[in-house]
C-alpha positions in Angstrom: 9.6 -16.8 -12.6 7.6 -15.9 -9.6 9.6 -16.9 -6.5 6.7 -15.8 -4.0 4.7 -18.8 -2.1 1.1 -18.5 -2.6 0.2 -20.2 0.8 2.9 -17.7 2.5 1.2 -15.2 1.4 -2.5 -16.2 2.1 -0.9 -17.1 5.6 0.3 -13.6 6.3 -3.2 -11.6 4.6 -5.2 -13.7 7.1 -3.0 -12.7 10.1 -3.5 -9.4 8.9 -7.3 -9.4 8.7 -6.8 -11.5 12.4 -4.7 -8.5 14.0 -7.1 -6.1 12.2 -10.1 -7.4 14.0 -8.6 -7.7 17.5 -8.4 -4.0 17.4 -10.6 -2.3 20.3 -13.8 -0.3 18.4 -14.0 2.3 20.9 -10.5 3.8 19.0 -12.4 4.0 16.0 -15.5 5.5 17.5 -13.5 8.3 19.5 -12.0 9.4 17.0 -13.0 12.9 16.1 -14.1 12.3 12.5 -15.2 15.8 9.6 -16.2 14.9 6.1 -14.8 15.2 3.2 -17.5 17.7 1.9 -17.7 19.7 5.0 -13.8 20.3 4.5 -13.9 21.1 0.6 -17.1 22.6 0.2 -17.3 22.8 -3.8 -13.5 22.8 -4.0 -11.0 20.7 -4.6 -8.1 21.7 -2.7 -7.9 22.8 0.8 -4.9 24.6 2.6 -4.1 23.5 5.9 -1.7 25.3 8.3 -0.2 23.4 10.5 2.9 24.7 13.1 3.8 27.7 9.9 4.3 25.3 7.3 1.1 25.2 4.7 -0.2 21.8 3.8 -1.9 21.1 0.2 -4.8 18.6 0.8 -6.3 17.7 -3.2 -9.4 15.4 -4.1 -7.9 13.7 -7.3 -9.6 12.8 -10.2 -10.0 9.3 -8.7 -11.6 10.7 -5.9 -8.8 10.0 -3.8 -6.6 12.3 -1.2 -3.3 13.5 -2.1 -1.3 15.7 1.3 1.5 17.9 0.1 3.5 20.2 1.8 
C-alpha cells in the first residue's frame, strides 16, 4: 500500500515551482552558455581536462549527458 499523501506531495511540487520562479533571471542570462554541438562537433564523446584529472563527457543514445571521470 502506498503510504505517500497525494495533497503532501502536490503541496511540496508547487513550492518548488514557487521557489523556482523567485529565482533572479539575470543568473541565468550571465551565465556563460556553449552548445552542445559546438562542443561535440560530429562526435559523441568529448574529453575534458580539468586540474590533471581527464573527464569523459558522452551524448547517450537518449540524447542525454553522462560526465565520468
Amino acid at each position: 500500500m502506498n503510504s505517500h499523501n497525494h495533497d503532501a506531495f502536490h503541496h511540496r511540487s508547487n513550492r518548488n515551482a514557487v521557489e523556482a520562479a523567485t529565482q533572479p533571471e539575470h543568473t541565468l542570462l550571465s551565465l556563460r552558455t556553449v552548445s552542445s554541438a559546438a562542443l561535440f562537433g560530429s562526435e559523441h564523446e568529448i574529453g575534458i581536462d580539468h586540474r590533471g584529472s581527464l573527464y569523459r563527457l558522452k551524448i547517450t543514445r537518449q540524447g542525454k549527458l553522462i560526465l565520468n571521470k
